[in-house]
N, C-alpha and C positions, 0 to 999 in steps of 0.2 A: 731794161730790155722788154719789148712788145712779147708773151707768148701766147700759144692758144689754148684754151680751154673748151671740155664737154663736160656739159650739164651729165652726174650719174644718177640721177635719183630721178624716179618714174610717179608719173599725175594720172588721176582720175581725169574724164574729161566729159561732158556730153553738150552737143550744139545748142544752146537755146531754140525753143520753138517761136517765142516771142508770147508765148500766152503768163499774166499773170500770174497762176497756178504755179509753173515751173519757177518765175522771178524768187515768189516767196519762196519756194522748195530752199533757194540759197542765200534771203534775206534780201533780195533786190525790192524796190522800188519802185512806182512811178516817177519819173522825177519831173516834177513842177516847174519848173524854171521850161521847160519842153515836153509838156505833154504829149503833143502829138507832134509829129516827124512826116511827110510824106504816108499820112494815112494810120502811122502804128504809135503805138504809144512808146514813149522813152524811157529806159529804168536808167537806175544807178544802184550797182552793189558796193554794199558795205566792203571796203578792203583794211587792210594795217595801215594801210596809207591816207585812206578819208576814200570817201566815194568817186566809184566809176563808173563811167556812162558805158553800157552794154544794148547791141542791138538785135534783132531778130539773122543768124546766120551765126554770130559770135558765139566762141565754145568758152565755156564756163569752164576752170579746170581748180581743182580740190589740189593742196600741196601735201608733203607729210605730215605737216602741223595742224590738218585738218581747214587752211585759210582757202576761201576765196579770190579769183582774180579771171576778170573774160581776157581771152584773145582774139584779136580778127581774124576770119575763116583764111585769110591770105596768108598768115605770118603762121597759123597755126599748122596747117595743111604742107607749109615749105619747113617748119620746125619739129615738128614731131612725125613720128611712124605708133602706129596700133602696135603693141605687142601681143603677141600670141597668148592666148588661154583667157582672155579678160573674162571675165562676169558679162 
């Protein structure tokens, strides 16, 4: 039987700027294979899973275990809410 589930455990999150500086802050990349995109440079972050291509709008979010993973500003914005008191 299909049931539904909610995610309970709460993420760090903060938007990419798209500047390298921030890429490295979480191991990101240039990634070679697509340097350049419609003017901006392309990364891929390191994940559990092998690398992923993240772009300037996409929010970078930290799990409990401390891993990496982007989401797009779309999926992210209709999936999650800010909780109250962040840092």
């Amino acid at each position: 039987m299909l049931k539904e589930y909610r995610k309970t455990a709460t993420i760090k999150a903060e938007q990419f700027d798209g500047s390298a500086k921030m890429a490295r802050k979480y191991g990101g990349k240039i990634n070679p294979e697509y340097c350049i995109f419609a003017g901006e440079p392309r990364f891929v972050l390191p994940t559990k899973e092998g690398g992923m291509k993240f772009d300037t709008g996409d929010w970078i979010a930290t799990g409990i275990d401390g891993e990496h993973w982007a989401i797009s500003d779309s999926i992210f914005r209709r999936t999650y809410e800010e909780v109250d008191g962040n840092d």
